[in-house]
C-alpha positions in Angstrom: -0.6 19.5 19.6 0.9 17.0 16.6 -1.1 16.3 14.3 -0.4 13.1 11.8 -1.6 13.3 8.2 -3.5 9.6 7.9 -2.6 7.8 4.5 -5.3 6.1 3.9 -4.5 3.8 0.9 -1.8 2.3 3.2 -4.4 0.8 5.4 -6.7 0.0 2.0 -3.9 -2.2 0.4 -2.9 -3.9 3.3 -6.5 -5.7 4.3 -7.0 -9.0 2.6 -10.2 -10.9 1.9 -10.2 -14.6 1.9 -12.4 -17.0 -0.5 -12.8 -20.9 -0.2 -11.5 -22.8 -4.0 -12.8 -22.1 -7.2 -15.2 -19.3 -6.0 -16.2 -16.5 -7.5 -14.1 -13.3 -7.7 -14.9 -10.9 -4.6 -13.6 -7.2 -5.0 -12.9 -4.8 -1.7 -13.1 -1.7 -0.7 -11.9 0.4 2.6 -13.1 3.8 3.3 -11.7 5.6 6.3 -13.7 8.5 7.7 -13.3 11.0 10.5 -16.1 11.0 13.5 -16.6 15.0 13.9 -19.0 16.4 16.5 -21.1 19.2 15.7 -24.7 21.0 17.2 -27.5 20.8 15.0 -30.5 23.2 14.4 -32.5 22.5 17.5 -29.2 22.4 19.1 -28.4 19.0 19.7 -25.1 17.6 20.1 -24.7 15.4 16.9 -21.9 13.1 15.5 -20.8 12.6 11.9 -18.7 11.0 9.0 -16.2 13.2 7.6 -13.4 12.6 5.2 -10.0 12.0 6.6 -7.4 14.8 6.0 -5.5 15.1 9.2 -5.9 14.0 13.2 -5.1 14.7 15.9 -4.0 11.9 19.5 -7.8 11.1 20.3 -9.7 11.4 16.8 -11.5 8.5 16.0 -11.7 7.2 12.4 -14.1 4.6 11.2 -12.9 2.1 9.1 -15.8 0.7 6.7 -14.7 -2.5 4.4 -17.1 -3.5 1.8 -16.6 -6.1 -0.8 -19.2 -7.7 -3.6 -19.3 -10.6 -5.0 -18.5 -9.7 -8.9 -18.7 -12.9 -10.5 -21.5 -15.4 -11.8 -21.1 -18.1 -8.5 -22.0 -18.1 -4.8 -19.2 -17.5 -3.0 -18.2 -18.7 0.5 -16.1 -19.1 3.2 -15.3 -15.5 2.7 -13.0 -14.0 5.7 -11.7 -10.6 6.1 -8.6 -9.3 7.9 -7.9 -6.2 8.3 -4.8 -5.1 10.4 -5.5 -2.4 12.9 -2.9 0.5 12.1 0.1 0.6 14.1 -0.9 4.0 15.1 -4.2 3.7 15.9 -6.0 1.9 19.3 -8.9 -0.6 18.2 -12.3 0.9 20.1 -13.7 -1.8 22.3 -16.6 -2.9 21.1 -16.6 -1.0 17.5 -16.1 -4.3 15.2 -19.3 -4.2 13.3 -20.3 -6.7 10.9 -23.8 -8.7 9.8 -23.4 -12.4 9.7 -20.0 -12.5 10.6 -18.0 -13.9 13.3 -15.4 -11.4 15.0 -12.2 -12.3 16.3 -8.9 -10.6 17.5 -5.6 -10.6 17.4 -2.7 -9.3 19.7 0.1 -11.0 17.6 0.2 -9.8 14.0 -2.5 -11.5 12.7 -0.8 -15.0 13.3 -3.6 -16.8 16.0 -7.5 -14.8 16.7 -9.6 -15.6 19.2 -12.8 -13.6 21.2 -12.3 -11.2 23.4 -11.3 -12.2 26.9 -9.4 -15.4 25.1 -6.4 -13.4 24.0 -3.2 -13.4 25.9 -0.2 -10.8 25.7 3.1 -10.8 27.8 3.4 -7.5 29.5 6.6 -5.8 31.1 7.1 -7.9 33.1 7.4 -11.2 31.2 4.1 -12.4 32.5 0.9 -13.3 30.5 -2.0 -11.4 30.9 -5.6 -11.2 29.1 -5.4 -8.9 26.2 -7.3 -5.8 26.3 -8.8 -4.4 23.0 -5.8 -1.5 23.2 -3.5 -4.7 22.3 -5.2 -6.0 19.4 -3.2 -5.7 15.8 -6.1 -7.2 13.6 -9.6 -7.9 13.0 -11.3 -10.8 11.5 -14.6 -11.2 10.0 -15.7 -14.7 9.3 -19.2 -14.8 6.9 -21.0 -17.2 8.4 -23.4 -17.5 5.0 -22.5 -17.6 1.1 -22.4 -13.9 -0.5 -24.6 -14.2 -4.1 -23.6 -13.0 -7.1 -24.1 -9.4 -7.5 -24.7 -8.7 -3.9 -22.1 -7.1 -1.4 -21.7 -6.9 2.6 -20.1 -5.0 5.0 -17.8 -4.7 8.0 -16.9 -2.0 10.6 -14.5 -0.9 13.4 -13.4 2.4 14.8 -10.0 3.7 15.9 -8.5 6.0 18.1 -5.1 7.8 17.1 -2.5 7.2 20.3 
């Protein structure tokens, strides 16, 4: 089986945050880790947060995108977009993200929309609702101001193809 050494700080430099005028600086941060099953002490079939070294087709990573608001002001209107990497699969229903309002999208980040709104041509020229397997890129919209000093967070998982 391939496996596919995962550079991470490709993924990092690529996601953007978005701030409305004259608002105070916001700083971002992307962390990718690897979910790993294991048994615990009594037993128990567990699952947890490794880093990521190498994966194999089916691992699933989880993507965690935090930024904080650095400077002295409120700041709002904040977006994120993160792309979804070319080789991973977005995880139906993974996108994660308090106070936020998360949309897709299956054409490089250039129109979003909700799930079940998104149309993709397939094979055969013909339009088709998109399924989470065709989106390319996440988008968190805050739906309240961050204050100074505090930071939030969003979330989606992955599947390498």
């Amino acid at each position: 089986m391939k496996s596919i050494r995962m550079f991470i700080t490709v993924s990092v430099a690529i996601a953007s945050v978005a701030v409305g005028a004259q608002q105070a600086p916001v700083s971002m941060t992307t962390v990718a880790e690897k979910e790993e099953a294991y048994t615990d002490g009594q037993g128990i079939e567990r699952t947890r947060l490794v880093p990521v070294a190498t994966v194999i087709p089916g691992d699933r990573i989880v993507y965690t995108i935090t930024f904080a608001n650095k400077g002295e002001e409120v700041a709002d209107n904040i977006n994120v977009v993160d792309p979804i990497p070319e080789q991973m699969r977005f995880i139906a229903g993974s996108a994660f993200g308090p106070g936020t309002k998360i949309t897709f999208s299956a054409d490089g980040g250039k129109t979003f929309g909700l799930p079940g709104d998104i149309t993709v041509v397939d094979d055969t020229g013909r339009m088709r609702s998109a399924s989470p397997a065709d989106y390319t890129h996440i988008r968190w919209k805050f739906l309240s101001p961050l204050k100074p000093g505090t930071q939030a967070y969003a979330q989606f998982k992955a599947e390498l193809k």
